[in-house]
TORDO-618826 format. One line per 4 residues: number of its first residue (from 1); their letters; for each residue z, y, x of N, C-alpha, C, O. Coordinates in nm, 3 decimals, always signed. Last residue first. Layout:
NUM = A = Z Y X Z Y X Z Y X Z Y X  ...
***
This chain:
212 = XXXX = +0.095 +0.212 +1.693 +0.032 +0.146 +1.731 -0.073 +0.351 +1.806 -0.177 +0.347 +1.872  +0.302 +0.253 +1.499 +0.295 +0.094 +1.537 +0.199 +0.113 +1.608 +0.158 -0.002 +1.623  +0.588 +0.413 +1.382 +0.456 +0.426 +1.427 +0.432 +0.285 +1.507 +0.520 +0.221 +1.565  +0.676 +0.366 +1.018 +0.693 +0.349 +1.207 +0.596 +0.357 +1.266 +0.495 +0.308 +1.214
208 = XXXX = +0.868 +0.536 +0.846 +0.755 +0.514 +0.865 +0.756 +0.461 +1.024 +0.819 +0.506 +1.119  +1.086 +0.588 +0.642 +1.123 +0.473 +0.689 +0.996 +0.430 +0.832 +1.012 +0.332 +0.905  +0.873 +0.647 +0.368 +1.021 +0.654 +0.373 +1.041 +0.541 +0.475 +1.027 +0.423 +0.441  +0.633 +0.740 +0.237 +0.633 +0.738 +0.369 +0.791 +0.727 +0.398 +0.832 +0.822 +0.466
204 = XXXX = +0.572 +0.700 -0.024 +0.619 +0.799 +0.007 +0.668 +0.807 +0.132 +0.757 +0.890 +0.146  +0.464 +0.453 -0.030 +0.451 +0.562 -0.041 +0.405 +0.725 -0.001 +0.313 +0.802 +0.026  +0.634 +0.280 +0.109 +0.559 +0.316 +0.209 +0.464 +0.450 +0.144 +0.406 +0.531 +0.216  +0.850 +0.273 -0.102 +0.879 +0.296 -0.001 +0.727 +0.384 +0.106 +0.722 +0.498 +0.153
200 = XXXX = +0.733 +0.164 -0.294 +0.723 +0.313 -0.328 +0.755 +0.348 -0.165 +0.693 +0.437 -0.107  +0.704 -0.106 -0.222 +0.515 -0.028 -0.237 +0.573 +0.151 -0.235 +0.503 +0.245 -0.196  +0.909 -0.169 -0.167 +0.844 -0.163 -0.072 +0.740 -0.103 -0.061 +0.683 -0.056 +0.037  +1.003 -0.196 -0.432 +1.057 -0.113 -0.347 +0.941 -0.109 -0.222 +0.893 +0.004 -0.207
196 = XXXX = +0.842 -0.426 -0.555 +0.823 -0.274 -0.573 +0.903 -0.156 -0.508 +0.873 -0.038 -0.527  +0.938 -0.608 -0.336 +0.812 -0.593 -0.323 +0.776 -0.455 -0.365 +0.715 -0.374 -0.295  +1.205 -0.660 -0.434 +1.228 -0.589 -0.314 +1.022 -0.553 -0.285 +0.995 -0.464 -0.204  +1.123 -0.753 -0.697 +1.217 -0.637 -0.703 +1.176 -0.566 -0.553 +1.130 -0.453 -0.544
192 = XXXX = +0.989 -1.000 -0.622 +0.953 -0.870 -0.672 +0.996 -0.783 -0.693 +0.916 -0.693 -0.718  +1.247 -1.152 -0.505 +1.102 -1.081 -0.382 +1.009 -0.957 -0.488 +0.971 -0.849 -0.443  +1.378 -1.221 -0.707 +1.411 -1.128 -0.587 +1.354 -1.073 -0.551 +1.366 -0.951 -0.544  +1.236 -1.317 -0.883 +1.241 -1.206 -0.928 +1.327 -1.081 -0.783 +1.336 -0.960 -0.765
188 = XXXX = +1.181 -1.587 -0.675 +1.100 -1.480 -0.694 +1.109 -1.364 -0.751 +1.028 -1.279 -0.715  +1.428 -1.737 -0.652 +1.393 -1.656 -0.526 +1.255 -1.550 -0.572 +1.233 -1.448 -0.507  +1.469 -1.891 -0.863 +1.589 -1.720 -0.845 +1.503 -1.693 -0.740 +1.503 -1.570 -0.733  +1.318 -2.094 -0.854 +1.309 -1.969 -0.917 +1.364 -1.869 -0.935 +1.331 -1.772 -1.003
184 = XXXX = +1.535 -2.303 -0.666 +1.397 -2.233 -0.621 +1.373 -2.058 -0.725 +1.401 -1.945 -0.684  +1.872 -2.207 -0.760 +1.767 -2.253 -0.774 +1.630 -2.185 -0.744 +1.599 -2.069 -0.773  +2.083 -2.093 -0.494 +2.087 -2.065 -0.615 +1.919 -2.201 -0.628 +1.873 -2.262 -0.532  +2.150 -1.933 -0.197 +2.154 -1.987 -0.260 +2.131 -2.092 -0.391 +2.184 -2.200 -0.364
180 = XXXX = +1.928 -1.738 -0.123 +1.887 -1.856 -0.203 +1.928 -1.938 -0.173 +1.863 -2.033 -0.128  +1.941 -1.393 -0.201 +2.014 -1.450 -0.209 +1.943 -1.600 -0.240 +1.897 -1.615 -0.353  +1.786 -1.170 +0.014 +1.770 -1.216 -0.050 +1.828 -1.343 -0.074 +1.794 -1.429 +0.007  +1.890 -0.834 +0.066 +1.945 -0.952 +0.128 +1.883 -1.018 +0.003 +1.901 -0.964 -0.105
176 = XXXX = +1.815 -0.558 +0.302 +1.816 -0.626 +0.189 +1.842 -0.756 +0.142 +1.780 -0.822 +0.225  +1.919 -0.468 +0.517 +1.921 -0.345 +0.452 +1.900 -0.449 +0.322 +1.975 -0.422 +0.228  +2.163 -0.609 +0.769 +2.043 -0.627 +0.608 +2.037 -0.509 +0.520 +2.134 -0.461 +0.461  +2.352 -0.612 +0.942 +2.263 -0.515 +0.935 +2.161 -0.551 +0.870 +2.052 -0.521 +0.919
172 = XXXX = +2.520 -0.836 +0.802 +2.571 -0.717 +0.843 +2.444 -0.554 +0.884 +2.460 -0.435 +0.857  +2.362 -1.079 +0.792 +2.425 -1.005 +0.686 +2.478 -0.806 +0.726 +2.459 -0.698 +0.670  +2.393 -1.119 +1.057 +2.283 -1.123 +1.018 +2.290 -1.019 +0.878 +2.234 -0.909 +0.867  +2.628 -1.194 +1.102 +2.626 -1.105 +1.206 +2.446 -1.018 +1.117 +2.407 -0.901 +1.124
168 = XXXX = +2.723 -1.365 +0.937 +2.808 -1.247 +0.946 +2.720 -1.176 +1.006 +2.722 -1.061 +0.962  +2.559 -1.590 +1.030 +2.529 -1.554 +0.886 +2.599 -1.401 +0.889 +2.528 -1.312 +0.842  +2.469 -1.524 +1.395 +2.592 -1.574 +1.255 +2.572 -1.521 +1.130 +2.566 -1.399 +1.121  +2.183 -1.600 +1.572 +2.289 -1.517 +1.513 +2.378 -1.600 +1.362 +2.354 -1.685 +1.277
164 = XXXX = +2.172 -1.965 +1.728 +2.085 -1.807 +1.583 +2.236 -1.787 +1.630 +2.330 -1.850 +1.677  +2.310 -2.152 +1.842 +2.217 -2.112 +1.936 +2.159 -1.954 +1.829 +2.112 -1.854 +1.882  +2.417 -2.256 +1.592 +2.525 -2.203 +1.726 +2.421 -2.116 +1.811 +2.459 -2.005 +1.847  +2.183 -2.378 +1.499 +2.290 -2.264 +1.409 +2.330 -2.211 +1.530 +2.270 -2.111 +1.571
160 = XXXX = +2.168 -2.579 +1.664 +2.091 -2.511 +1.650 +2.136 -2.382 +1.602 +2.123 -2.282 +1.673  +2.413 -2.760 +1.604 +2.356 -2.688 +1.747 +2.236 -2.627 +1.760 +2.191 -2.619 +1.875  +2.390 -2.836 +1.402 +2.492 -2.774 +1.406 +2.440 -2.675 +1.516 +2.429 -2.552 +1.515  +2.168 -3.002 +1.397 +2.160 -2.887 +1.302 +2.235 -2.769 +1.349 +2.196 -2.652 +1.349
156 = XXXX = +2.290 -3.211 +1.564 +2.143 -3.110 +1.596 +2.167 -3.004 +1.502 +2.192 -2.897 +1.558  +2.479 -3.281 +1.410 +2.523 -3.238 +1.534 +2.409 -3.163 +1.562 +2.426 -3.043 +1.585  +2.352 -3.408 +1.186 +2.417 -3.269 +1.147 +2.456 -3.211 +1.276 +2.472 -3.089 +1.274  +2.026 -3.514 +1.279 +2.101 -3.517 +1.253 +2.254 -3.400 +1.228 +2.228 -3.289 +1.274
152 = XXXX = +1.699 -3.455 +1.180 +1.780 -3.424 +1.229 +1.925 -3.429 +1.194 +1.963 -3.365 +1.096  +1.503 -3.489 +0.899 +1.586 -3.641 +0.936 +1.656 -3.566 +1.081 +1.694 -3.670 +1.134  +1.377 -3.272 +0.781 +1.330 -3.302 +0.929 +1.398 -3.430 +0.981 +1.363 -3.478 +1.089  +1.498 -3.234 +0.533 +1.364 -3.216 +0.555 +1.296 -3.300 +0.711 +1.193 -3.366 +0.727
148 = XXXX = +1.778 -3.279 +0.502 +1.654 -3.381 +0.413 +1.488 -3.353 +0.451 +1.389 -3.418 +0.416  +1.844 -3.141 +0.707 +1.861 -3.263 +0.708 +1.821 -3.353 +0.629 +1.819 -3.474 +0.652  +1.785 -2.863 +0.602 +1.725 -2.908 +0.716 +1.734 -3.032 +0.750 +1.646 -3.070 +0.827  +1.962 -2.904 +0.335 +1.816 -2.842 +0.335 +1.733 -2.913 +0.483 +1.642 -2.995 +0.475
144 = XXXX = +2.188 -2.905 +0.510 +2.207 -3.019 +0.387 +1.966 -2.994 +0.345 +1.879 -3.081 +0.340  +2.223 -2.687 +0.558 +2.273 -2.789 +0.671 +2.216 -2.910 +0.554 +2.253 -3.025 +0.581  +2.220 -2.484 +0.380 +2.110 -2.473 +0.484 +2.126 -2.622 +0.581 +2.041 -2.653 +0.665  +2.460 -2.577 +0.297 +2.357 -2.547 +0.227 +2.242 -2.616 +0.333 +2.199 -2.730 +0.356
140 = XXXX = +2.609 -2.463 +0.464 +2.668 -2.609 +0.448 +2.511 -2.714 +0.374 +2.473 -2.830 +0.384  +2.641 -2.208 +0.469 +2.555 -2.310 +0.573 +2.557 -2.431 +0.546 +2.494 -2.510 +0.617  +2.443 -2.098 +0.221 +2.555 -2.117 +0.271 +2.522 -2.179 +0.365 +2.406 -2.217 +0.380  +2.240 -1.758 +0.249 +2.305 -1.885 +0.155 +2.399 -1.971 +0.229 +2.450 -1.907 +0.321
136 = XXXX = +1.944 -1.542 +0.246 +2.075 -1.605 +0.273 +2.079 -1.683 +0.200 +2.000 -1.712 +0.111  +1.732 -1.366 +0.433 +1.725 -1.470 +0.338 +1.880 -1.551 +0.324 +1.911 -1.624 +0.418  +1.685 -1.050 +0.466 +1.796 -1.152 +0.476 +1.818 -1.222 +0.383 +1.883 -1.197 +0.281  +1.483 -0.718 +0.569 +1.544 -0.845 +0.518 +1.644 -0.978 +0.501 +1.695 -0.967 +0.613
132 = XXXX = +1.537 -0.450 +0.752 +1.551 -0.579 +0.750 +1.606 -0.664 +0.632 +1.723 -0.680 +0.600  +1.269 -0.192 +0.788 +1.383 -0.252 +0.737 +1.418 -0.435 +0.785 +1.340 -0.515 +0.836  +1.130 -0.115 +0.980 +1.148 -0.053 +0.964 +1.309 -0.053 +0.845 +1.401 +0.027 +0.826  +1.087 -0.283 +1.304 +1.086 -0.263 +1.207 +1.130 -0.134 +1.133 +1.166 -0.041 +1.205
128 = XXXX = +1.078 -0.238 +1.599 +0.998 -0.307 +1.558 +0.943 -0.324 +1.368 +0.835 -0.354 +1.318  +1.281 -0.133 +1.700 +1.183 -0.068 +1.745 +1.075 -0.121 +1.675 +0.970 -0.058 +1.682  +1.502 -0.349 +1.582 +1.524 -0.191 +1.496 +1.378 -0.094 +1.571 +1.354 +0.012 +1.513  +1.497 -0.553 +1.781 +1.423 -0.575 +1.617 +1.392 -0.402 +1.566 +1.286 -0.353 +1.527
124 = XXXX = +1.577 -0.615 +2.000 +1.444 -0.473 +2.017 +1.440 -0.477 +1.838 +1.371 -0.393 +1.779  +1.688 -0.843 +2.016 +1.750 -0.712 +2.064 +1.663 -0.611 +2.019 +1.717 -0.502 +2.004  +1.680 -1.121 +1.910 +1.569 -1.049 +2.027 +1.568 -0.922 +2.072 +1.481 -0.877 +2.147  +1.809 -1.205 +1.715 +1.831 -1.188 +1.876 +1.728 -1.158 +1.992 +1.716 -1.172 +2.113
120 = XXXX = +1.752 -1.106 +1.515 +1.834 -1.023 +1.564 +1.873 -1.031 +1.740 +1.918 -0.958 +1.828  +1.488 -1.276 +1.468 +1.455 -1.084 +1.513 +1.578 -1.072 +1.565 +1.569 -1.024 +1.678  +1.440 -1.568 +1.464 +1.517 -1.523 +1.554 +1.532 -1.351 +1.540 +1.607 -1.304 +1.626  +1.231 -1.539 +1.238 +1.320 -1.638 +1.261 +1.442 -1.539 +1.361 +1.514 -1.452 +1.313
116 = XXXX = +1.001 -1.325 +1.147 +1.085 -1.361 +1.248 +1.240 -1.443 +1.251 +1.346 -1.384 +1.269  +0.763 -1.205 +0.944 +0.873 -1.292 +0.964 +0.899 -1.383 +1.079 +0.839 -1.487 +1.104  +0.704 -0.893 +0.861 +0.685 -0.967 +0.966 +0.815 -1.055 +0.944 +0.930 -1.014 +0.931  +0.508 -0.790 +0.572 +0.591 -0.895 +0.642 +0.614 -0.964 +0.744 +0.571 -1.079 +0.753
112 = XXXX = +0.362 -0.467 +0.610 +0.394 -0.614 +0.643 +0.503 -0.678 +0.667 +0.586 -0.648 +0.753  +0.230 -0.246 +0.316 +0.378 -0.284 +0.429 +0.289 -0.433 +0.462 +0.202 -0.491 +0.397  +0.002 -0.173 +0.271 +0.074 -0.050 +0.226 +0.240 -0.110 +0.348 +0.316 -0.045 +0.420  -0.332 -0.208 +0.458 -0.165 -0.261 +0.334 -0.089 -0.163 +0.381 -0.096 -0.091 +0.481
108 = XXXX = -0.532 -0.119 +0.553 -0.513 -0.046 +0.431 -0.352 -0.116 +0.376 -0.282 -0.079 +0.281  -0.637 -0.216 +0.810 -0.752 -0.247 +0.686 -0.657 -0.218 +0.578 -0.681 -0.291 +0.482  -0.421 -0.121 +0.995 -0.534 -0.047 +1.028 -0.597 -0.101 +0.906 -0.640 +0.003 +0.856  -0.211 -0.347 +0.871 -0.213 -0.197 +0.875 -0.337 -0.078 +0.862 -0.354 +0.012 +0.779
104 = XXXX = -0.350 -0.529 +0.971 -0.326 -0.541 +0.877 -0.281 -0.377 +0.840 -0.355 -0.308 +0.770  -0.383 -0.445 +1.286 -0.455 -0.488 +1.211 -0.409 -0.489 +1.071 -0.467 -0.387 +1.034  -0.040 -0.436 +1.305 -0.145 -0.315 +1.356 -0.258 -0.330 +1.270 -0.263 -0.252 +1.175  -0.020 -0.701 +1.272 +0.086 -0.608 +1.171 -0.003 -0.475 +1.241 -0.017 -0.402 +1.142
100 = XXXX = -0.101 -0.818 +1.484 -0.196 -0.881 +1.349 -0.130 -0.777 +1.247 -0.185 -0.767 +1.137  -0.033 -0.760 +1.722 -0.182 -0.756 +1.704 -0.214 -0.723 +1.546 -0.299 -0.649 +1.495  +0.264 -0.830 +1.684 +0.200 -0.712 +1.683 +0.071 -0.640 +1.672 +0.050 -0.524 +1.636  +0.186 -1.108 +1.674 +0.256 -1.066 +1.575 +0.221 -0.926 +1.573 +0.155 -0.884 +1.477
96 = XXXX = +0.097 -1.147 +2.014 +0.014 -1.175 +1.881 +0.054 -1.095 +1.743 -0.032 -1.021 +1.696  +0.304 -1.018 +2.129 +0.204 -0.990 +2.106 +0.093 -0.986 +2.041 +0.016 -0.895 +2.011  +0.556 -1.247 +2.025 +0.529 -1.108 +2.005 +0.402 -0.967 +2.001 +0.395 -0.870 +1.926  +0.394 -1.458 +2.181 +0.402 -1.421 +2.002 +0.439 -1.299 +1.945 +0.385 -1.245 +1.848
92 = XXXX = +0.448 -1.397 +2.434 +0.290 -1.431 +2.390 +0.307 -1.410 +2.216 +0.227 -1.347 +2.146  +0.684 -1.337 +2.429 +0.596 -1.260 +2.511 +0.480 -1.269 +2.431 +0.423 -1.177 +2.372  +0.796 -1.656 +2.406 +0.855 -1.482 +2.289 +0.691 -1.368 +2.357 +0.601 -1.349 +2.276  +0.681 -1.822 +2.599 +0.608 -1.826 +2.445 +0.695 -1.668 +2.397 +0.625 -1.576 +2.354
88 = XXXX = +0.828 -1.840 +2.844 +0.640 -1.854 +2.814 +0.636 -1.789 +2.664 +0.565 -1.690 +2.646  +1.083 -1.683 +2.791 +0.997 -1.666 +2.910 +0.844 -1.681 +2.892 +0.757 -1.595 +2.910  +1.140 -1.937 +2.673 +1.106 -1.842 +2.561 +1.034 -1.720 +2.645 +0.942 -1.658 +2.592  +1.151 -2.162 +2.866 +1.064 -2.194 +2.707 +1.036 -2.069 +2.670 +0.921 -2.051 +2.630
84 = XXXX = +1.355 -2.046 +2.984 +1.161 -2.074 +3.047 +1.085 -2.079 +2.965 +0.974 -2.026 +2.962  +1.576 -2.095 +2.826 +1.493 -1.965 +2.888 +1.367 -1.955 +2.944 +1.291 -1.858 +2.944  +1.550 -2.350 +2.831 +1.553 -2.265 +2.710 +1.498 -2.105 +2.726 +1.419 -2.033 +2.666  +1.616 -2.411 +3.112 +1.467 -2.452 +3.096 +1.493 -2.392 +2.911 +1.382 -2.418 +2.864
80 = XXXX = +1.887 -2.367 +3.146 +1.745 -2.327 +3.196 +1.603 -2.348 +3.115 +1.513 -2.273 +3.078  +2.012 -2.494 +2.968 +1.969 -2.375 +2.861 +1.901 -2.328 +2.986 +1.836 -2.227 +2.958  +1.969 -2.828 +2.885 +1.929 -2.763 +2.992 +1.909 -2.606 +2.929 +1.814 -2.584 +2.855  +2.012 -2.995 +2.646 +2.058 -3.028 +2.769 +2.016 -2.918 +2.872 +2.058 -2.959 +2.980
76 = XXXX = +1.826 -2.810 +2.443 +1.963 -2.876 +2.412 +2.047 -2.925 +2.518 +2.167 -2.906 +2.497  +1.580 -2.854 +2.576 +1.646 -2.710 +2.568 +1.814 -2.761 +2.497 +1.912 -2.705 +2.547  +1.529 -3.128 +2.608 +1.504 -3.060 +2.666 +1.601 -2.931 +2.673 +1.683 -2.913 +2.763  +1.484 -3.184 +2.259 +1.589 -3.230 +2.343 +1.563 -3.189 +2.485 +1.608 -3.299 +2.520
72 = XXXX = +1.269 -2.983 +2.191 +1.415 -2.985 +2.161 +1.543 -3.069 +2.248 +1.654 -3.030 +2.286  +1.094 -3.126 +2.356 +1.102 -3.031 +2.404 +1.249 -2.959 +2.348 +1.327 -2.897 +2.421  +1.081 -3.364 +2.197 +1.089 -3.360 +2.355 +1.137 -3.229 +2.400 +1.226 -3.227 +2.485  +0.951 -3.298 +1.964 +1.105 -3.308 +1.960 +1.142 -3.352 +2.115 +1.262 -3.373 +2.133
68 = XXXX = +0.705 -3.064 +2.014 +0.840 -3.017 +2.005 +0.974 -3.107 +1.987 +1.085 -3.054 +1.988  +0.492 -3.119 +2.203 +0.597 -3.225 +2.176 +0.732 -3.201 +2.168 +0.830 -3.245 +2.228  +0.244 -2.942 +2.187 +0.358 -2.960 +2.247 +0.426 -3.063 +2.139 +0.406 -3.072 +2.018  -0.074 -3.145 +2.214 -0.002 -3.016 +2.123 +0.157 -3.070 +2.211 +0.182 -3.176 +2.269
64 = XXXX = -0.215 -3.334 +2.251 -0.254 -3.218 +2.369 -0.156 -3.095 +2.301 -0.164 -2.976 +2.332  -0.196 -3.557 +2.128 -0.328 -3.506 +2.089 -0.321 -3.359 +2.160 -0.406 -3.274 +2.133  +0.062 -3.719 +2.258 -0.099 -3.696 +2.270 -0.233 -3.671 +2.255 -0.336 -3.714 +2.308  +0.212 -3.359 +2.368 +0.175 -3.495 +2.252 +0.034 -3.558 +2.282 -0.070 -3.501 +2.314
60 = XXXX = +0.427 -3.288 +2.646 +0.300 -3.254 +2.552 +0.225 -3.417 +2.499 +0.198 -3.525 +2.553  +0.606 -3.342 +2.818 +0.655 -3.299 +2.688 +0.551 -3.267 +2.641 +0.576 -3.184 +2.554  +0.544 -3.474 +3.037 +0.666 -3.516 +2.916 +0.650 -3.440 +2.804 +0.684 -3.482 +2.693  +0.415 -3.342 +3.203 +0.324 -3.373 +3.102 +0.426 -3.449 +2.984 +0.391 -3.475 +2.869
56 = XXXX = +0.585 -3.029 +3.257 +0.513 -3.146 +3.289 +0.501 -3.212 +3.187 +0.553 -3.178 +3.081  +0.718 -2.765 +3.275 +0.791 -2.849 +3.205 +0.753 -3.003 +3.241 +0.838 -3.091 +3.253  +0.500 -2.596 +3.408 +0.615 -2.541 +3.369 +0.764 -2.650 +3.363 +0.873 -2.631 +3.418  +0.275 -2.675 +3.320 +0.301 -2.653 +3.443 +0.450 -2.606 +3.454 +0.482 -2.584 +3.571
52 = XXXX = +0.289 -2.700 +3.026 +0.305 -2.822 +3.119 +0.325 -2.795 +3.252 +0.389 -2.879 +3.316  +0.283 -2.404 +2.948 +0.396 -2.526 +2.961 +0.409 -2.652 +3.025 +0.513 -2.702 +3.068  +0.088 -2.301 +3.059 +0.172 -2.229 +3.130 +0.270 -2.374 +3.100 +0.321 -2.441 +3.190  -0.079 -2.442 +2.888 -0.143 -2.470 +3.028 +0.037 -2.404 +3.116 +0.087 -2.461 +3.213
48 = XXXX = -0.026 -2.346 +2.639 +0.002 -2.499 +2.670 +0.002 -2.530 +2.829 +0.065 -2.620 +2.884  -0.078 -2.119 +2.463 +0.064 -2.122 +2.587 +0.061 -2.291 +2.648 +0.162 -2.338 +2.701  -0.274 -2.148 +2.315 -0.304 -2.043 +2.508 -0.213 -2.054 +2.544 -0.198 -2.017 +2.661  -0.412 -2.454 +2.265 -0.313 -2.357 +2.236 -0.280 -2.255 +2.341 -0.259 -2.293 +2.456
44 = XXXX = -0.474 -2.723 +2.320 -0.564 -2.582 +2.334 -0.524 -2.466 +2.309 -0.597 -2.369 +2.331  -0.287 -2.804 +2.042 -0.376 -2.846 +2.094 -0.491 -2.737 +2.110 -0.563 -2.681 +2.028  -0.051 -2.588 +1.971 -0.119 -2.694 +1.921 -0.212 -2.718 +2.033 -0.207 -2.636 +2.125  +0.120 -2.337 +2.046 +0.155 -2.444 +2.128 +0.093 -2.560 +2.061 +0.164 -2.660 +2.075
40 = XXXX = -0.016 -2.138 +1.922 -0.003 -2.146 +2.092 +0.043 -2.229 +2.108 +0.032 -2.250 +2.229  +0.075 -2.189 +1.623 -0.096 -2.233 +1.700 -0.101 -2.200 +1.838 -0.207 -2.237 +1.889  +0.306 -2.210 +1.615 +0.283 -2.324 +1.609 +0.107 -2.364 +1.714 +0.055 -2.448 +1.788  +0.366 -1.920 +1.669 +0.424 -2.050 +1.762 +0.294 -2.143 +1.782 +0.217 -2.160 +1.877
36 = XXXX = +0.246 -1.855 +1.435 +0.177 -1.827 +1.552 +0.224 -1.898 +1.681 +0.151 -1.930 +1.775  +0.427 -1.963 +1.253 +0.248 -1.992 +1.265 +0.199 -1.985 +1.363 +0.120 -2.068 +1.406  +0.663 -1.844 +1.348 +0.638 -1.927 +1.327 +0.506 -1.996 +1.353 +0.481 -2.068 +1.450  +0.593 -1.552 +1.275 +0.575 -1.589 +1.415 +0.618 -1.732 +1.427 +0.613 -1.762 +1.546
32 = XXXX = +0.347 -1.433 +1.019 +0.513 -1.528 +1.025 +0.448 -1.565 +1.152 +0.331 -1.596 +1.172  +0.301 -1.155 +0.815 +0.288 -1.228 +0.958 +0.379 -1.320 +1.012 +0.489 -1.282 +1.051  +0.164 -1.109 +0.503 +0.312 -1.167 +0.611 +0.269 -1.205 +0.764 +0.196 -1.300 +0.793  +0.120 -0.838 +0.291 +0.066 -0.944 +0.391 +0.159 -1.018 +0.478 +0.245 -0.944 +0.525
28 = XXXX = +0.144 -0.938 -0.042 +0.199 -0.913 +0.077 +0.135 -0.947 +0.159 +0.079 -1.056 +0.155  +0.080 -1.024 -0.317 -0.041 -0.935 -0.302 +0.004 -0.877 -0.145 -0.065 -0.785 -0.101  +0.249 -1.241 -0.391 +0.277 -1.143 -0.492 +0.148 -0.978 -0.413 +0.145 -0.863 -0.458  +0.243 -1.412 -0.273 +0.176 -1.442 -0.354 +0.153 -1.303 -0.450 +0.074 -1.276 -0.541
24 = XXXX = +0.373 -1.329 -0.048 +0.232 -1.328 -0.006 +0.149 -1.306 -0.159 +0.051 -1.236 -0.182  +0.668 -1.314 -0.097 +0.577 -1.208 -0.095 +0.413 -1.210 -0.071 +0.343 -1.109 -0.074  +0.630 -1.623 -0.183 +0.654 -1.475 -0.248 +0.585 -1.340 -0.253 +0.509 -1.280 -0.328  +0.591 -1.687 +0.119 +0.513 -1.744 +0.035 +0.493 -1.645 -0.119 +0.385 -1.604 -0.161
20 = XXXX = +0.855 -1.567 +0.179 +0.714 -1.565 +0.261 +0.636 -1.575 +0.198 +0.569 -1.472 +0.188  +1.033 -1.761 +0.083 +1.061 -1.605 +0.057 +0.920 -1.520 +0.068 +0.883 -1.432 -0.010  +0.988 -1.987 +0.231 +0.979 -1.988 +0.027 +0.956 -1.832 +0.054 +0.841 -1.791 +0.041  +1.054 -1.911 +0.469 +0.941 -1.932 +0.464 +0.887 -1.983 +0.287 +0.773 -2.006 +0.245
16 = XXXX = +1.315 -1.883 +0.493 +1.238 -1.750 +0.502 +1.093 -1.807 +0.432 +1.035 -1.741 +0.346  +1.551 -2.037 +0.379 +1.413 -2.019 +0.337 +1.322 -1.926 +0.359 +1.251 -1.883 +0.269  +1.775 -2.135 +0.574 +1.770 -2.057 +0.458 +1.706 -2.048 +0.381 +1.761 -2.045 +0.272  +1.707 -2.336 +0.795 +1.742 -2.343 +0.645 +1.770 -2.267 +0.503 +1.783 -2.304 +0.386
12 = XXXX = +1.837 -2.089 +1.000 +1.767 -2.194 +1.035 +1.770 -2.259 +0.830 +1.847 -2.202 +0.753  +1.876 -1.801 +0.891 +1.894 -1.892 +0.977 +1.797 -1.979 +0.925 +1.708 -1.962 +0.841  +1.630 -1.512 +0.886 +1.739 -1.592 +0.829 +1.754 -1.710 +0.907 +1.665 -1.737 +0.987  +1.404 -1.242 +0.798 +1.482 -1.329 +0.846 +1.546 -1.394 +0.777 +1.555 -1.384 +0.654
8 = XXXX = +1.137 -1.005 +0.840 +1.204 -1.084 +0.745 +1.246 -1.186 +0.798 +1.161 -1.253 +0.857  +1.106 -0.643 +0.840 +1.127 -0.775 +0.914 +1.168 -0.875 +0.809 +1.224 -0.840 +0.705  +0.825 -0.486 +0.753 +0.945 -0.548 +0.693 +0.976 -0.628 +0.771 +0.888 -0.710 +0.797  +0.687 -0.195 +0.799 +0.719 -0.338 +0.825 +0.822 -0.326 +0.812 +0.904 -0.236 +0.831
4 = XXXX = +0.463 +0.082 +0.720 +0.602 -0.037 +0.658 +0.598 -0.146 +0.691 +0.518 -0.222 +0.636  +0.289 +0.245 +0.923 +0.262 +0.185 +0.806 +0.405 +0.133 +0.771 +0.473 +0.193 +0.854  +0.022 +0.446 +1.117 +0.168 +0.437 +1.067 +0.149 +0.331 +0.971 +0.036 +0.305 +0.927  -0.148 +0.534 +1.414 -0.145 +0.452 +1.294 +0.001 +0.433 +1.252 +0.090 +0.408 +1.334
***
């Protein structure tokens, strides 16, 4: 089975997930490993049993879902236990993510959006995709975005950034870069521009990966 995946990234605040929404609306399929976080670590979630045994009952909510701001402060003091965190869960989402970009593939789309927060640091991105996306903008930006949204303070923010790849580093191998800076509605004539590239792309088979 062959098909077009798109990785799609960016730091913390950029907007992968406006960008996401775009391409969805616009007829994309997206696989955001986000989602899939979210539903292994909700209530009953298949990574929950490995985490509490793992971490203990501190850090799970009491409706049985992880207790991601426990668990942030956790990996912020201890980059053991950051590695344990991703030890349980990169494994399990990667798998999932790959399940669902095979599937989506195998019932006829022409590309997927796989959106991955972290892809550059997960080393393998270029086995995984076929291009890379790049939601950009400033940090000061993105710092100002995540601090009206989540009430985290700018030292958390900061220390999160530090922990992603560098806007430089990210920028640097973007085959496409979607600029949002700018106002919400600049972000869609983006995503349709890079959407009809994407339809000729898979085409004409330019870029093709074998997935499966």
């Amino acid at each position: 089975m062959t098909g077009q995946i798109v990785g799609l990234t960016g730091g913390i605040g950029s907007g992968k997930s406006a960008a996401a929404k775009c391409f969805a609306a616009l007829g994309a399929t997206v696989v955001d490993t986000d989602a899939i976080a979210h539903e292994l670590t909700g209530p009953a979630g298949a990574a929950m049993s490995a985490l509490k045994a793992a971490f203990g009952a501190g850090v799970i909510a009491a409706d049985g879902r992880l207790d991601r701001a426990a668990m942030r402060t956790l990996v912020f003091s201890d980059d053991g236990a950051r590695k344990r965190l991703e030890a349980i869960l990169h494994p399990m989402i990667r798998a999932a993510s790959d399940l669902q970009c095979r599937q989506a593939l195998a019932a006829g789309a022409p590309y997927v959006v796989l959106v991955v927060p972290l892809l550059l640091e997960s080393g393998e991105y270029r086995q995984r995709v076929n291009r890379v996306a790049v939601v950009d903008c400033d940090d000061e930006v993105r710092i100002a975005r995540v601090a009206a949204r989540s009430g985290l303070s700018r030292k958390d923010i900061e220390r999160i950034m530090a922990a992603q790849a560098s806007r430089h580093d990210r920028l640097a191998v973007a085959d496409d870069v979607i600029d949002n800076s700018g106002a919400p509605d600049a972000l869609l004539p983006q995503v349709e521009r890079l959407h009809r590239l994407y339809l000729i792309l898979a085409e004409q088979g330019g870029g093709i990966l074998t997935t499966g």
